[in-house]
N, C-alpha and C positions, 0 to 999 in steps of 0.2 A: 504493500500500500504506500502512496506518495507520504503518508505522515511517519513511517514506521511504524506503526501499530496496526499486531498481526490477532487473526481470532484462532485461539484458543480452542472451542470447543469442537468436538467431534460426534459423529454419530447422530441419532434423530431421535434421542429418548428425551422427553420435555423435558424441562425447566420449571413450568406452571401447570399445572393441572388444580381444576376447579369443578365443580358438576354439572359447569355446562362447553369446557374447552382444555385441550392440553396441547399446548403449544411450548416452543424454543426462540422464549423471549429475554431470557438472562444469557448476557454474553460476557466470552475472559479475554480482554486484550491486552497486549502484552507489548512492549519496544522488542525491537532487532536483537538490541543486544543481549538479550536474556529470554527469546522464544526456543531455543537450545535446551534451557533449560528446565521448560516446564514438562514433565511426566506425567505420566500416567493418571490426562483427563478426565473427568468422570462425572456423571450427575448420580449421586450417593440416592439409595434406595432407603434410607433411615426414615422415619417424618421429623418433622419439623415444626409440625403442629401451624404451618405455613403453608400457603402454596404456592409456595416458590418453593423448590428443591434447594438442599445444599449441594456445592458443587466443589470437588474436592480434587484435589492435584498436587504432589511434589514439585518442590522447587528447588534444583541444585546448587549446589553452594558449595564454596572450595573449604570452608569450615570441619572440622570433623565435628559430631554429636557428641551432646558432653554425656557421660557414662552417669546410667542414672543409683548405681550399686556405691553403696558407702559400708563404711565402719563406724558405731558409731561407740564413741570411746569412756563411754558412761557404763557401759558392760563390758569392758576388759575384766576379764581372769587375773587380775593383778599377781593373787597369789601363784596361779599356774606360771606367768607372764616371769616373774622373777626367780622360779626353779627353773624354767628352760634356758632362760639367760645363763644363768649362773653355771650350770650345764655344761653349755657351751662355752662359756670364758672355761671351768676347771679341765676342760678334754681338746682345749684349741694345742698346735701345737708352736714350736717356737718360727718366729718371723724375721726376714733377713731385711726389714728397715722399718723403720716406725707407720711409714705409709700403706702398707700391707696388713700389717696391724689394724690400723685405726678403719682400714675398710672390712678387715675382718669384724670388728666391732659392733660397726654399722649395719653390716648385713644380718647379724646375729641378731641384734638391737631390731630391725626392721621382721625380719623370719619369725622371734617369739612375740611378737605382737600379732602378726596376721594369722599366728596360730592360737591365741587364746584370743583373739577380737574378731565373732562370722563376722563374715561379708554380708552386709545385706541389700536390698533392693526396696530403692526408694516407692513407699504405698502409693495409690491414687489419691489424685486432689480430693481434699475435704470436700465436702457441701461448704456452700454460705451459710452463716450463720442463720441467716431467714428460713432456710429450708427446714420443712418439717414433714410427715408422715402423710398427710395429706394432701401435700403438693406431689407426690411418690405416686400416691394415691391415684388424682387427676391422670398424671399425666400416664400411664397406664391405662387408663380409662380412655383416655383423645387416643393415644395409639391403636387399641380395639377399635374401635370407632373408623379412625381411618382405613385399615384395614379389611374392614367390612365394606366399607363405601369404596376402596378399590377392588375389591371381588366383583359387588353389583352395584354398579354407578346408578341409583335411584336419587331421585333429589329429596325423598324424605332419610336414605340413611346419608347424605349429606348435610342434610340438618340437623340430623342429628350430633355428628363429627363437629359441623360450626359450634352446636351449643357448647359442646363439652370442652373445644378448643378455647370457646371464650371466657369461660368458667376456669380454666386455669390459668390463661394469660393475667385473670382479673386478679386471682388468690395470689397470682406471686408479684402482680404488683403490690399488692395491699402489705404481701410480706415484706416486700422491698422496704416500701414506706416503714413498716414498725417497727424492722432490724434498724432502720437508719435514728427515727424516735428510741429508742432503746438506748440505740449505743450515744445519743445525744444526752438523753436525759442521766446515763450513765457518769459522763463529766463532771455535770451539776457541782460533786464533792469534791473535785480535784481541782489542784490549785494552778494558775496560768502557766507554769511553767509543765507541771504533768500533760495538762489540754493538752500542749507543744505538740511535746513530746509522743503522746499517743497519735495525734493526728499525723504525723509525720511515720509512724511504724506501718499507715496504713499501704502506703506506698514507696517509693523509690526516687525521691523528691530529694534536692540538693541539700546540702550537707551546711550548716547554718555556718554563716561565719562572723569573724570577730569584731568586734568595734571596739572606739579608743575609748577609756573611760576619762570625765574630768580630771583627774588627776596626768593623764599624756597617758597609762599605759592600756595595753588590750586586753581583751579578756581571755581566760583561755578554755573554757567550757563554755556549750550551749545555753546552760543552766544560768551561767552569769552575763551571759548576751542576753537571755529572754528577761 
C-alpha cells in the first residue's frame, strides 16, 4: 500500500457476529517494517461477551521471554543449605591459586542452594480485588448463553445471550465502582504521607524526587519530600 500499512488479517471467519449478520469488519494493520513479524493471525473462538471477536496474533521480537520459574528464598532449607555446604568445603580438595578456589566456592555456595530452595513456577494472575463469586457466576452463564445462540441462531436465544451479557457487564461495573469506594474510603485513617505512598504501589509511576529544604539542603527520603 502507498502509506505502508499492510492488512493483517487472513481467512473469512468474522470478526462480528450478531443475530442478525457476521461479517469481517475489525481489521490488523501493521507498517512495513514489522508485517515480518506478525504470526500466527487469528480470530480467537473464546466469547467475549462482545460481538466483536478477539483477535489474537504473535508479535516477534528480538527480546528473549523473561522465564516465569523463581526460587523463592523464604523457604530455603537453611539447615539442609549449610550441611551441604559445609560438605562440600570438608571433601573439596587442594587448589593450585586462590582463583580456583574462590570459584570453587561459589559454585558450591550456588549448587546447595538450588538444592534445598525448589524451583518454582510463577501462579496465575490474581482476580481484582472487585471480583467475587458471582461475577464467576454470570459470566458462565453469558458463555452458555452464547453458545447456545451459536448452535441455533434464533433471535429469542439471542436475547436471551444480550440479557445475560448485560447483566454482567452491569455487576462488574458496579464492582469496579465499590472496589475503587472501598479502597478510597480505606485511606480515610492514613496519614498524607501513607495516601503517597499506597497510591503510588498501585502502579509503576516515577520515582519521587528530592527538593531543597529552607535550610539549602535536600531531602533524602520520599517521606521527607511528601
Amino acid at each position: 500500500m502507498s502509506s505502508n500499512l499492510h492488512i493483517c488479517n487472513t481467512g473469512t471467519t468474522p470478526t462480528f457476529v450478531d443475530k442478525s449478520r457476521e461479517q469481517v469488519i475489525d481489521i490488523t494493520m501493521v507498517s512495513t517494517n514489522i508485517i515480518d513479524d506478525i504470526l500466527e493471525w487469528k480470530v480467537a473462538n473464546e466469547h467475549t461477551f462482545s460481538d466483536h471477536k478477539r483477535i489474537e496474533f504473535y508479535l516477534r521480537t528480538k527480546h528473549e521471554h523473561l522465564s516465569t520459574n523463581f526460587r523463592n528464598v523464604r523457604k530455603t532449607n537453611w539447615a539442609a543449605y549449610e550441611k551441604n555446604l559445609q560438605n562440600k568445603m570438608e571433601t573439596r580438595t587442594e587448589f593450585e591459586n586462590w582463583e580456583s578456589e574462590v570459584n570453587y566456592l561459589q559454585a558450591s555456595i550456588i549448587e546447595s542452594y538450588h538444592k534445598n530452595c525448589k524451583l518454582m513456577t510463577q501462579s496465575k494472575t490474581k482476580k481484582p480485588p472487585w471480583w467475587n463469586a458471582n461475577i464467576t457466576k454470570l459470566r458462565k452463564e453469558a458463555k452458555k448463553l452464547r453458545r447456545r445462540f451459536d448452535r441455533h441462531k434464533t433471535e429469542e436465544k439471542y436475547a436471551d445471550y444480550r440479557r445475560a451479557r448485560n447483566t454482567l457487564n452491569h455487576t462488574e461495573r458496579r464492582g469496579k465502582e465499590e472496589g475503587w469506594q472501598n479502597f478510597c474510603s480505606g485511606m480515610e485513617d492514613l496519614t498524607a504521607t501513607a495516601k503517597m505512598v499506597k497510591l503510588l504501589k498501585l502502579g509503576k509511576g516515577p520515582n519521587i524526587s528530592t527538593v531543597r529544604k529552607p535550610n539549602g539542603e535536600f531531602t533524602a527520603t520520599p517521606e521527607e519530600t511528601l
